[in-house]
C-alpha positions in Angstrom: -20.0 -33.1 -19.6 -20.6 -30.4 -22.6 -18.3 -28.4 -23.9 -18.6 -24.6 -22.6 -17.2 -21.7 -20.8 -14.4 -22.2 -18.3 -14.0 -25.8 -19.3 -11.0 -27.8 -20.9 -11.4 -29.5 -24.1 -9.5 -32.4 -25.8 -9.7 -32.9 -29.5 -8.5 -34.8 -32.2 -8.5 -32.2 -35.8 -8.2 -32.1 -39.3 -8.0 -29.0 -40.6 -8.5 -28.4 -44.5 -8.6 -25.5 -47.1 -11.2 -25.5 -49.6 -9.8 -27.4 -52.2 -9.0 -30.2 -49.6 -5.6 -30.0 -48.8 -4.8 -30.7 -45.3 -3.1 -27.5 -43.8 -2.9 -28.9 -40.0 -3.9 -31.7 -37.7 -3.4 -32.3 -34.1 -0.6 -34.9 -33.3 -1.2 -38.8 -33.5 -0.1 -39.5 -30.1 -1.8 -36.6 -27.8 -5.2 -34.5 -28.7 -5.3 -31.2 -28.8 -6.3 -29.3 -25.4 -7.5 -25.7 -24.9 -9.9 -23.4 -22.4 -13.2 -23.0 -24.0 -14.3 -19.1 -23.8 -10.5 -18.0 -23.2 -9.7 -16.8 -26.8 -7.2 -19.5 -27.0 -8.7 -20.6 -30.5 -10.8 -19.3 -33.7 -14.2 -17.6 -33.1 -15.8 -20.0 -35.5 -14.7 -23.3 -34.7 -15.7 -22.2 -30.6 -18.7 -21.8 -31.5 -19.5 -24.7 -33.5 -17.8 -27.1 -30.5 -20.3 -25.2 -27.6 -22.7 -27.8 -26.5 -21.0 -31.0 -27.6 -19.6 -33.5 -25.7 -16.6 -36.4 -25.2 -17.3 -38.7 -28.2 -19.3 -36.0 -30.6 -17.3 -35.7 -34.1 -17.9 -32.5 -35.5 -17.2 -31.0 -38.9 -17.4 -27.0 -39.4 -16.8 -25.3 -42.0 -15.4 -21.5 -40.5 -15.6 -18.6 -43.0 -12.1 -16.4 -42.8 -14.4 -13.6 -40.4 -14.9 -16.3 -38.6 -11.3 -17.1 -38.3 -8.2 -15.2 -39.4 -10.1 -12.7 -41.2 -10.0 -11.2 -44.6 -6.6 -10.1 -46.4 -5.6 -7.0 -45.9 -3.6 -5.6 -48.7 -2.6 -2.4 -46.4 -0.5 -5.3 -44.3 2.1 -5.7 -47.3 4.7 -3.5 -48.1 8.3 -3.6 -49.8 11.2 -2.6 -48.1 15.0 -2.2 -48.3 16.8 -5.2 -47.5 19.0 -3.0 -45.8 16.5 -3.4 -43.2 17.2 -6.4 -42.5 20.5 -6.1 -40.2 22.0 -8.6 -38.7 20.3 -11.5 -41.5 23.0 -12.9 -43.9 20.4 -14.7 -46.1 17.2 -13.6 -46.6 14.5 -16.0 -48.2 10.7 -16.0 -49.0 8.9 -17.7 -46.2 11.0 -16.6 -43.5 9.4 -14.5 -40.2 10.2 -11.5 -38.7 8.4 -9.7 -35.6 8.1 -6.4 -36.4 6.9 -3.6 -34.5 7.2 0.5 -33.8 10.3 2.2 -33.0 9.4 2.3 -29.3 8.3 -1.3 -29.6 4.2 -1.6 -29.2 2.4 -2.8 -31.9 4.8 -6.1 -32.4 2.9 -8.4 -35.3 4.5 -11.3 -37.2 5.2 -10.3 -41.0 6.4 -12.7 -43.8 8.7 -11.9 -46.2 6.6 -13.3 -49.6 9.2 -12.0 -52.1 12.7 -11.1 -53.0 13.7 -8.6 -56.3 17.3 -7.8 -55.5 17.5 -5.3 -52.7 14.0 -5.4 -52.8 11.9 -7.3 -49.9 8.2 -7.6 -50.1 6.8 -8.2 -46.8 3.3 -9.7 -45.3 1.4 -8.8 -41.8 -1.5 -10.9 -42.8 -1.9 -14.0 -41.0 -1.6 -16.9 -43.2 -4.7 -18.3 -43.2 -6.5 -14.7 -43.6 -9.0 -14.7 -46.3 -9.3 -18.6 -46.3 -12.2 -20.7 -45.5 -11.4 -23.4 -43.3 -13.0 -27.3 -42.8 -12.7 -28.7 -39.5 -13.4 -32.6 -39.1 -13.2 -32.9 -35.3 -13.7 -35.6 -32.3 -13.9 -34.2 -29.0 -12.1 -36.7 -26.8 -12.2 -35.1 -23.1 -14.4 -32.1 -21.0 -13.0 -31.6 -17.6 -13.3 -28.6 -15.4 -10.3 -26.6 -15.5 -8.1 -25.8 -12.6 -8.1 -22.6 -10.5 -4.7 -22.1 -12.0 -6.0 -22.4 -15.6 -8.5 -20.5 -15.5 -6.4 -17.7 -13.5 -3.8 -17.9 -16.4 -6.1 -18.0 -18.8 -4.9 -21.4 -20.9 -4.5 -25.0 -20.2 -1.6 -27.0 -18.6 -0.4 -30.0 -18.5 -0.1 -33.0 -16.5 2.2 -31.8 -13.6 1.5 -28.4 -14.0 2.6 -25.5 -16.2 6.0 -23.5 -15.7 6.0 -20.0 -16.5 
């Protein structure tokens, strides 16, 4: 069966930045698993597994508009760390969701530097502006369930609770 729309994908992956380093990889003792043409992962890579089938290895490499999309340096900003109530220790690398006062527009931020009261924070994805290499092996194409596709993502064996 080939890999497209509506159907559930297993994968084995090694992701890699550009000078080689491995960033992520899908776990040694279960693939990967996600509804093709659901949004569920990057523009690039979906389009480079459409068509392919259980056994294919593929290897893209996605460009970052592809992916997570160029840095924005309007997404980072410094702020008091005043606002930051309720956090005894701040630290660089730490993540916050942050949103408007009413609470729409919720995004992740990173805090990417500390200067005394001063915190510098980061809306960018992490992997914005970085070209990523995919080395993957599809291991499985089944037809998803009416439940999955109703949801909109994959579940397990047994089901999904939520």
């Amino acid at each position: 069966m080939q890999i497209s729309k509506n159907k559930v994908v297993s994968l084995d992956y090694v992701l890699t930045n550009g000078q080689g380093e491995v960033i992520d990889r899908s776990d040694e003792t279960s693939t990967f698993a996600y509804l093709h043409g659901a949004n569920n992962i990057i523009p690039g890579l979906e389009q480079a597994l459409e068509g392919h089938q259980t056994g294919d290895s593929v290897q893209v490499t996605v460009p970052p508009e592809k992916a997570y999309g160029e840095r924005d340096d309007n997404l980072t900003q410094t702020l008091d760390r005043s606002q930051f109530q309720g956090v005894d220790e701040l630290q660089v690398g730490m993540q916050f969701h942050a949103g408007n006062a009413d609470g729409t527009n919720i995004q992740v931020v990173t805090i990417t530097n500390l200067d005394g009261d001063v915190v510098t924070i980061d809306a960018n994805h992490p992997l914005a502006g970085v070209t990523l290499n995919f080395d993957v092996t599809v291991r499985d194409v089944r037809e998803a369930t009416a439940e999955e596709l109703d949801h909109g993502h994959v579940h397990g064996p047994g089901g999904h609770g939520h």
